[in-house]
Kinemage of the C-alpha trace (Angstrom):
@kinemage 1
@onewidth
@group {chain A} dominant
@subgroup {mainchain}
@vectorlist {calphas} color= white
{ca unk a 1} P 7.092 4.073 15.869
{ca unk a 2} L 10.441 3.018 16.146
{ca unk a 3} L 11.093 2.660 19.831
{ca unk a 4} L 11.069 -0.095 21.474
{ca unk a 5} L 12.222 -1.776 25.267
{ca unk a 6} L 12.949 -4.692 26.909
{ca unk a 7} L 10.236 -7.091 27.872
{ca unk a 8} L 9.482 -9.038 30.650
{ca unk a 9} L 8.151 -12.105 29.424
{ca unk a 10} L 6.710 -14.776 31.687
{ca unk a 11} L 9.451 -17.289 29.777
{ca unk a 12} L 12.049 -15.592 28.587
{ca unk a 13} L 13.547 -12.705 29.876
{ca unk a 14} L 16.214 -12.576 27.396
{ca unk a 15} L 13.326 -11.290 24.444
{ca unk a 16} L 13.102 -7.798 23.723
{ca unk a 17} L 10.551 -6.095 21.489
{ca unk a 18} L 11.289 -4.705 17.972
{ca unk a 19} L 9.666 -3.370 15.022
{ca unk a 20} L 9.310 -4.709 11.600
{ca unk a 21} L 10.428 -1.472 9.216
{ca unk a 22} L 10.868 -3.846 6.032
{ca unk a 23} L 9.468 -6.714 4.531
{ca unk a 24} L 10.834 -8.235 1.411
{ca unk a 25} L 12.130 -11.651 -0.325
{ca unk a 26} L 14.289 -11.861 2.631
{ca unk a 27} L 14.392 -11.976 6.365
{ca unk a 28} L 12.170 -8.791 7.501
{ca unk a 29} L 14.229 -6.439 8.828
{ca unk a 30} L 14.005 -5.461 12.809
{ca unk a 31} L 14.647 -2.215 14.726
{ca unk a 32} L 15.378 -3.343 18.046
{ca unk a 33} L 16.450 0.139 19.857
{ca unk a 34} L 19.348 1.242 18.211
{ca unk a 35} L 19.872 -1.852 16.367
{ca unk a 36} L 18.592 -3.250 13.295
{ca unk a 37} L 18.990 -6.858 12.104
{ca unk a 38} L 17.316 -9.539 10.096
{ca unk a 39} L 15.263 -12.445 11.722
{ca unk a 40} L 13.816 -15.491 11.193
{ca unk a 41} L 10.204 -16.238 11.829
{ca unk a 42} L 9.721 -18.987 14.071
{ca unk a 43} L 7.547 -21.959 12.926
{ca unk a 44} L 5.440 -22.043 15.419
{ca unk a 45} L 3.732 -18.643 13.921
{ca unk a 46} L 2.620 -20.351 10.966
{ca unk a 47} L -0.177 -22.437 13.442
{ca unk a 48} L -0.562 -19.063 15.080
{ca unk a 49} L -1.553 -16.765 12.304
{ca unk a 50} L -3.774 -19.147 9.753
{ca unk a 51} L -4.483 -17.922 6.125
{ca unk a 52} L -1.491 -15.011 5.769
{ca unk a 53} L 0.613 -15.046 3.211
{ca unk a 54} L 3.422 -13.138 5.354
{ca unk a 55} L 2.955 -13.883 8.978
{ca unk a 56} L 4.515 -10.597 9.860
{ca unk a 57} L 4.203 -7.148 7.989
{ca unk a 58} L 5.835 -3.252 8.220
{ca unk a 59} L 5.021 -1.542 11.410
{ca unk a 60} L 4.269 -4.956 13.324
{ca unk a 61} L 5.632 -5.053 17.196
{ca unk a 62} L 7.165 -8.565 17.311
{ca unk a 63} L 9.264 -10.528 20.655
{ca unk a 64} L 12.583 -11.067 18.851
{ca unk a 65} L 15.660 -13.298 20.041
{ca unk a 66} L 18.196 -10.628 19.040
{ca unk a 67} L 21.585 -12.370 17.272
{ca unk a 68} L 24.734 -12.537 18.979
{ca unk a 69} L 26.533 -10.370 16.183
{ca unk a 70} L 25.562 -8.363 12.954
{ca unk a 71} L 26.866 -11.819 10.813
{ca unk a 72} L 23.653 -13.667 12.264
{ca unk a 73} L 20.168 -14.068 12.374
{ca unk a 74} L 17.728 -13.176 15.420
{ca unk a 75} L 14.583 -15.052 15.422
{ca unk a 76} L 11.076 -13.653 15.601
{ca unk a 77} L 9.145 -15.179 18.601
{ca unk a 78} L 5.758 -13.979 18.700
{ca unk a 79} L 3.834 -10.675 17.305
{ca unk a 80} L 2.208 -8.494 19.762
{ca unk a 81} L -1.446 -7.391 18.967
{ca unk a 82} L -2.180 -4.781 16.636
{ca unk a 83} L -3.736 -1.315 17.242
{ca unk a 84} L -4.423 -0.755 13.584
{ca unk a 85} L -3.640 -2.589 10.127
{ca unk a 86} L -4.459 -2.350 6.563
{ca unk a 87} L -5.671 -5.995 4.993
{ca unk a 88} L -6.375 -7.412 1.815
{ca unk a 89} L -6.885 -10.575 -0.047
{ca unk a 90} L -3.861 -12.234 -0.828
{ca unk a 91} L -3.691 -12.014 -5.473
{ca unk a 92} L -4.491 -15.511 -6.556
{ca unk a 93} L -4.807 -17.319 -3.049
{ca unk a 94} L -7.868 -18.152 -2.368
{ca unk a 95} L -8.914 -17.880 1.183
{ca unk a 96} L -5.632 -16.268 2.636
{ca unk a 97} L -4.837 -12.608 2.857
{ca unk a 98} L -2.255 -9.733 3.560
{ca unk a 99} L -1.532 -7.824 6.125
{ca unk a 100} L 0.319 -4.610 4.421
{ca unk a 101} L 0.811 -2.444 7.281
{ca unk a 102} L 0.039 -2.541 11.005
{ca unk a 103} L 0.369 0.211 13.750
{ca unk a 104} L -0.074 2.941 11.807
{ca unk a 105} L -2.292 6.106 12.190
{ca unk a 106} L -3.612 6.575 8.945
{ca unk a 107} L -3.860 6.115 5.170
{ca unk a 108} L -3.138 7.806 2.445
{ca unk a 109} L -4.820 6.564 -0.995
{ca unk a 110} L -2.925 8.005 -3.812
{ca unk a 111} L -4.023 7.805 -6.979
{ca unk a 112} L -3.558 9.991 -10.540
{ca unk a 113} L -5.574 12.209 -12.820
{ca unk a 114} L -3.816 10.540 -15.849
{ca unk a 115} L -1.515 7.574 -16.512
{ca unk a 116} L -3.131 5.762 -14.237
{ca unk a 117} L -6.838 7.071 -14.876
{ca unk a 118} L -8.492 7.963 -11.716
{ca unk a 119} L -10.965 5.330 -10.730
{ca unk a 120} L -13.099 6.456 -7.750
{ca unk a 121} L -14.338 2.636 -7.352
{ca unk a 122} L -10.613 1.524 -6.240
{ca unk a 123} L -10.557 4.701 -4.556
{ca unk a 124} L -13.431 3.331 -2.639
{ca unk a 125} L -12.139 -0.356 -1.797
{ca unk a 126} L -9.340 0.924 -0.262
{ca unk a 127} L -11.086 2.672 2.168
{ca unk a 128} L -13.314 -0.097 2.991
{ca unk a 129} L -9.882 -1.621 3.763
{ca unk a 130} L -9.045 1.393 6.081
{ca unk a 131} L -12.664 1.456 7.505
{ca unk a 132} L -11.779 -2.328 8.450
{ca unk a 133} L -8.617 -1.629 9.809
{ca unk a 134} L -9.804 1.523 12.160
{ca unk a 135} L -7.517 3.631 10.102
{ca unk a 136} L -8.010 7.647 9.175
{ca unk a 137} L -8.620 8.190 5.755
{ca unk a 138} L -7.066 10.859 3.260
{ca unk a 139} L -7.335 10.798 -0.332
{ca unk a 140} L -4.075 12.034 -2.334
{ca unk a 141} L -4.851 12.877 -6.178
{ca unk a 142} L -1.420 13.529 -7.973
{ca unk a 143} L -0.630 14.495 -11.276
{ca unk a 144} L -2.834 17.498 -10.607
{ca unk a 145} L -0.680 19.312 -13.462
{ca unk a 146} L -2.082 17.015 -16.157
{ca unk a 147} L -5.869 18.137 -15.329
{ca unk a 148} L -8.504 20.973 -14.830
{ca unk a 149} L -8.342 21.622 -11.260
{ca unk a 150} L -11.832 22.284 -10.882
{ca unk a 151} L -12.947 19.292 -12.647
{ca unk a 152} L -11.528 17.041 -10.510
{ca unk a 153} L -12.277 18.332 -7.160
{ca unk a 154} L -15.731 18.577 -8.390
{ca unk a 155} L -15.766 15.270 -8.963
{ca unk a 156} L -14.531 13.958 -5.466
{ca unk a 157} L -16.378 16.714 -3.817
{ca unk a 158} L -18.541 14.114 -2.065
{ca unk a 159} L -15.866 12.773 -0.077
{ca unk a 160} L -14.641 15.456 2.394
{ca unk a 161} L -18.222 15.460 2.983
{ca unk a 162} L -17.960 11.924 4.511
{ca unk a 163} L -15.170 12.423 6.221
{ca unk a 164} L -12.274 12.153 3.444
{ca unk a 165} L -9.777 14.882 3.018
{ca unk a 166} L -8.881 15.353 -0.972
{ca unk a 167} L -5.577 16.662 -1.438
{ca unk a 168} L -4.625 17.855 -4.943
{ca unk a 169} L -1.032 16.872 -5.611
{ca unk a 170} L 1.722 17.384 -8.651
{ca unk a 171} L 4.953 15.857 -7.645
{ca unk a 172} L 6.531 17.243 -11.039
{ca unk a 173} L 5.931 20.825 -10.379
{ca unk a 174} L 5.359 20.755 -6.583
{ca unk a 175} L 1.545 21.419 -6.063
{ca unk a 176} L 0.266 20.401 -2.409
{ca unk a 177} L 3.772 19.242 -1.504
{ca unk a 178} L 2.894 21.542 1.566
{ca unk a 179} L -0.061 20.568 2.589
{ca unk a 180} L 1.135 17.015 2.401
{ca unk a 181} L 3.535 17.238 4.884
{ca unk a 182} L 1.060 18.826 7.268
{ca unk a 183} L -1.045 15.343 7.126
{ca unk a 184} L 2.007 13.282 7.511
{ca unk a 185} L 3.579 15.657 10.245
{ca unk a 186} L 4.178 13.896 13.844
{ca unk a 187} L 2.029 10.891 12.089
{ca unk a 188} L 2.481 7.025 10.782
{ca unk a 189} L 0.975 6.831 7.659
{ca unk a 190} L 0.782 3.961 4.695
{ca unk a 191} L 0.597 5.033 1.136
{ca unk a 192} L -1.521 2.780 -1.317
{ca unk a 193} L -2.867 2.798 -4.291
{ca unk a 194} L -2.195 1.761 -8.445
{ca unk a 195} L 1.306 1.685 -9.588
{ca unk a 196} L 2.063 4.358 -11.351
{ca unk a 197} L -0.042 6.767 -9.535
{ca unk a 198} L 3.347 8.363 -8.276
{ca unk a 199} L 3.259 7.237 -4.495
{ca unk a 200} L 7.469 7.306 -4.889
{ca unk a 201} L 7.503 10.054 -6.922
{ca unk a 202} L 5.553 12.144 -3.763
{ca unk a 203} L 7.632 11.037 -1.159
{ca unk a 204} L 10.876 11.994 -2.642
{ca unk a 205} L 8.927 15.813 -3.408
{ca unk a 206} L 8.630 15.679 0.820
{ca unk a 207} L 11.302 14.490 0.912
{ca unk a 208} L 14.598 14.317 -1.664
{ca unk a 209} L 16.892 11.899 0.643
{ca unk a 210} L 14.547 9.365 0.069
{ca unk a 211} L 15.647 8.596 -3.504
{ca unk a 212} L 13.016 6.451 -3.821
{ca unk a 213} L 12.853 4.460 -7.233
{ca unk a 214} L 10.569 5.831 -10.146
{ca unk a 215} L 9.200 4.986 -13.637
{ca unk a 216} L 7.244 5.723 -16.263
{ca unk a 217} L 3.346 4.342 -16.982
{ca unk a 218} L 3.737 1.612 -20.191
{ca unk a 219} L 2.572 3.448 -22.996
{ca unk a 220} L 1.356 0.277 -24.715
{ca unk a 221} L -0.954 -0.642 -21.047
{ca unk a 222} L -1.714 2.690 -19.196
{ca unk a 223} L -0.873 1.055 -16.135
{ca unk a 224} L 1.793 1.501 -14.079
{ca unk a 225} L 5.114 -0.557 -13.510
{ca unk a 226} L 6.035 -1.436 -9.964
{ca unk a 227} L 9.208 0.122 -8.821
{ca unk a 228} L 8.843 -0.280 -5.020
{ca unk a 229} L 9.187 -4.176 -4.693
{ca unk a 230} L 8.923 -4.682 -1.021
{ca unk a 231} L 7.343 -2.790 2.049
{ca unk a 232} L 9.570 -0.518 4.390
{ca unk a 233} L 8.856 2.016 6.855
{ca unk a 234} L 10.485 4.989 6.204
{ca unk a 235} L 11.713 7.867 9.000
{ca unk a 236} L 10.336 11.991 8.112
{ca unk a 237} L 12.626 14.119 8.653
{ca unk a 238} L 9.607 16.382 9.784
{ca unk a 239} L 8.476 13.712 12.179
{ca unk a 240} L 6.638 10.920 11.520
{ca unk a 241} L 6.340 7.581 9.969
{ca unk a 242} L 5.734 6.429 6.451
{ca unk a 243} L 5.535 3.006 5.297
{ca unk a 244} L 5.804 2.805 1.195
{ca unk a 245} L 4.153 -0.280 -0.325
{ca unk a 246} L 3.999 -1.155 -3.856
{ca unk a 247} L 1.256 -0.248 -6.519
{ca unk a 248} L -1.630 -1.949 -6.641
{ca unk a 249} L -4.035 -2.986 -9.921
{ca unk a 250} L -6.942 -3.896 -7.672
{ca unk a 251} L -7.457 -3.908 -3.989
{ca unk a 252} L -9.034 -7.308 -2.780
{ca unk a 253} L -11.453 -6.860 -0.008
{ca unk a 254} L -10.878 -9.444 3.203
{ca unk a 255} L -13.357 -10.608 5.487
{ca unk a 256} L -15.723 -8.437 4.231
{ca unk a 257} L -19.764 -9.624 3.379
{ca unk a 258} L -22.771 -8.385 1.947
{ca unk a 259} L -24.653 -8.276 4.847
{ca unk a 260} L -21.720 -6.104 6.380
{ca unk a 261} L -21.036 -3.434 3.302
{ca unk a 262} L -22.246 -1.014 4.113
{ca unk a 263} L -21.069 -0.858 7.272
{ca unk a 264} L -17.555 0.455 6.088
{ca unk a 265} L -19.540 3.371 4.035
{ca unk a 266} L -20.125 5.584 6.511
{ca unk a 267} L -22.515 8.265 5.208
{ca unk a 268} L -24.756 4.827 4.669
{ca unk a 269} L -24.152 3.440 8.398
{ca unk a 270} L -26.385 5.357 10.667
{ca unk a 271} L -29.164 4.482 8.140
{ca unk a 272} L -28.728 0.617 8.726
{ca unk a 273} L -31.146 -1.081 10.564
{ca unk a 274} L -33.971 1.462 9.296
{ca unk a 275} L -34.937 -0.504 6.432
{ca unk a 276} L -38.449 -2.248 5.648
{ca unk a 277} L -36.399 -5.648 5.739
{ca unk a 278} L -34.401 -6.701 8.688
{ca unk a 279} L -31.967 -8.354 5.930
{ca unk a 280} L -32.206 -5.580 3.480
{ca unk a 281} L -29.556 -5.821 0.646
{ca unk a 282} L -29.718 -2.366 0.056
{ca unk a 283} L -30.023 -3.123 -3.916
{ca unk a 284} L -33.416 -3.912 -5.299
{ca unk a 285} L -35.804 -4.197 -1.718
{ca unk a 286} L -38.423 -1.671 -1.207
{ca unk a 287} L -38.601 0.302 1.717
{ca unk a 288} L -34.456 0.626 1.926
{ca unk a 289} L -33.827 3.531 4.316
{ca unk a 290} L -30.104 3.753 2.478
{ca unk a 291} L -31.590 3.922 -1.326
{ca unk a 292} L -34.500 6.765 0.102
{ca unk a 293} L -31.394 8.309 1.565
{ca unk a 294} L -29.773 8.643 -1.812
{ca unk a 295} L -32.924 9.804 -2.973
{ca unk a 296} L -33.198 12.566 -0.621
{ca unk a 297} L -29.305 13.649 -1.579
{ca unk a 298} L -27.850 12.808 1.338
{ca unk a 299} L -25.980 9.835 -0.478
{ca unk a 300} L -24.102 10.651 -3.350
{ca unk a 301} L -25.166 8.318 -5.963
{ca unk a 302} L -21.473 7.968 -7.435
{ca unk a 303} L -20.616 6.165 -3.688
{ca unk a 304} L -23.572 4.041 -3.994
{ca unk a 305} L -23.538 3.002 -7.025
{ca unk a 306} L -19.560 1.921 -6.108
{ca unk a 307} L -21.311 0.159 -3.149
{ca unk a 308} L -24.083 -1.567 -5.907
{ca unk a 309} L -20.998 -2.653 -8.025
{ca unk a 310} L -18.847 -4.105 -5.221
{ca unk a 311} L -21.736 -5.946 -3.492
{ca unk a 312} L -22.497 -7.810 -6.768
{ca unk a 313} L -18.238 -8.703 -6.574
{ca unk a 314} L -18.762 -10.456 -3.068
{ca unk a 315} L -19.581 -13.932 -3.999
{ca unk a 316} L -22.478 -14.868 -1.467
{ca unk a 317} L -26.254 -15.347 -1.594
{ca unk a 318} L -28.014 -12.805 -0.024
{ca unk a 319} L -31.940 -13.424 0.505
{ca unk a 320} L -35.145 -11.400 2.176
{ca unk a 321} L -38.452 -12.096 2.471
């Protein structure tokens, strides 16, 4: 994740070709082989990326004008074309969106038993975000320690049958710390999910250098406070990648329609296209191949009723005949 070369370019010869490992108020900060320095972005980005709010994020490949010296800025010249990303809509922008992380192998959605409360419908946003952005799934529930075990795999037990991992996690008293590691191992990963949920708290259980900033949920709110304030990609001693990102109260979806839902539910994709209606909704049409699927029990009706709940969020007319 970190290496990087020289590159021709047709231009300038004189670019080389970093990696963006943090993105905060300031400059993002660029590993450029065994350098790292801030840069600029050039302007000319802005026209090239429309509708971001950041025009680069963690884990991007960017053409960088190294500086001179340490004291200076280098300047960002292009961004090469992802493999991977993780997107959402930018919080109280309308029509612009976020690019969290880019390059990276898979995600990990953690969220809590308690303090946050688990929510399986954010749960399921986020993966329609890593669905979008070709990314493998894994879902991390910490806090395990402050539930019944059984209770709570039981009820995610529909996910691993999808294709989602669960991984029961306690930070505090070190429960799946293990097992963990084995999904990050040799990986790049990016962590989201609600603030609070313990995302810091996990990677400095895998690992203490870290020192990663914690706090506690508000008692007054139940939600969590946001103590990682930027993005950064962080090195595993272990091998690997992880880039830490900070909590989230609601994942907004980008890009994404009601006449292309459900094809980022999987267990619902391979019925699309089988329905009575060439434009079926999927909600209220008879003859839906997806809702006789549910029927049959080969759709949990926990993930479609998430679908149901985030179709009616997507403000669009849908219409059949």
């Amino acid at each position: 994740m970190s290496e990087s070369s020289e590159t021709k370019n047709a231009t300038d010869s004189a670019y080389s070709e970093g990696v963006v490992i943090r993105v905060d108020a300031q400059y993002p900060l660029i590993e450029c082989g065994p350098r790292r320095f801030r840069c600029m972005v050039r302007k000319k980005l802005k026209y090239k990326l429309k509708g971001v709010v950041k025009r680069v994020c963690v884990g991007d490949r960017v053409l960088v004008m190294p500086p001179d010296n340490d004291d200076n800025l280098g300047a960002i010249e292009d961004v090469l074309p992802r493999k991977t990303q993780l997107t959402r809509s930018a919080a109280g922008r309308e029509g612009y969106h976020q690019t969290v992380a880019a390059n990276v192998d898979q995600l990990i959605v953690v969220v809590s038993t308690h303090n946050p409360e688990l929510h399986s419908r954010l749960i399921d946003r986020i993966l329609i975000g890593g669905e979008q952005g070709e990314l493998s799934c894994v879902i991390v529930v910490n806090k395990i320690d402050l539930a019944q075990r059984d209770e709570i795999a039981k009820r995610l037990d529909h996910y691993p049958e999808i294709g989602y991992p669960v991984l029961l996690t306690s930070a505090t008293v070190g429960t799946g710390i293990e097992e963990l590691k084995e999904v990050l191992c040799d990986k790049s990963s990016v962590f989201a999910g609600p603030s609070g949920a313990g995302k810091s708290s996990l990677l400095n259980a895998i690992q203490p250098g870290m020192r990663l900033t914690t706090a506690e949920v508000s008692r007054q709110t139940g939600k969590g406070k946001h103590t990682t304030t930027f993005v950064q990609l962080l090195k595993l001693d272990f091998g690997g990648y992880v880039v830490d990102t900070p909590g989230i109260r609601e994942f907004g979806l980008w890009n994404v329609k009601r006449a292309n839902l459900a094809e980022f539910f999987p267990e619902m994709a391979g019925h699309i296209g089988q329905c009575h209606y060439k434009d079926c909704a999927h909600i209220t049409e008879p003859g839906c191949a997806i809702k006789a699927a549910v029927d049959r029990g080969e759709i949990s009706p926990e993930r479609y009723a998430s679908f149901a709940h985030i179709y009616e969020t997507i403000e669009e007319k849908q219409h059949w005949e």
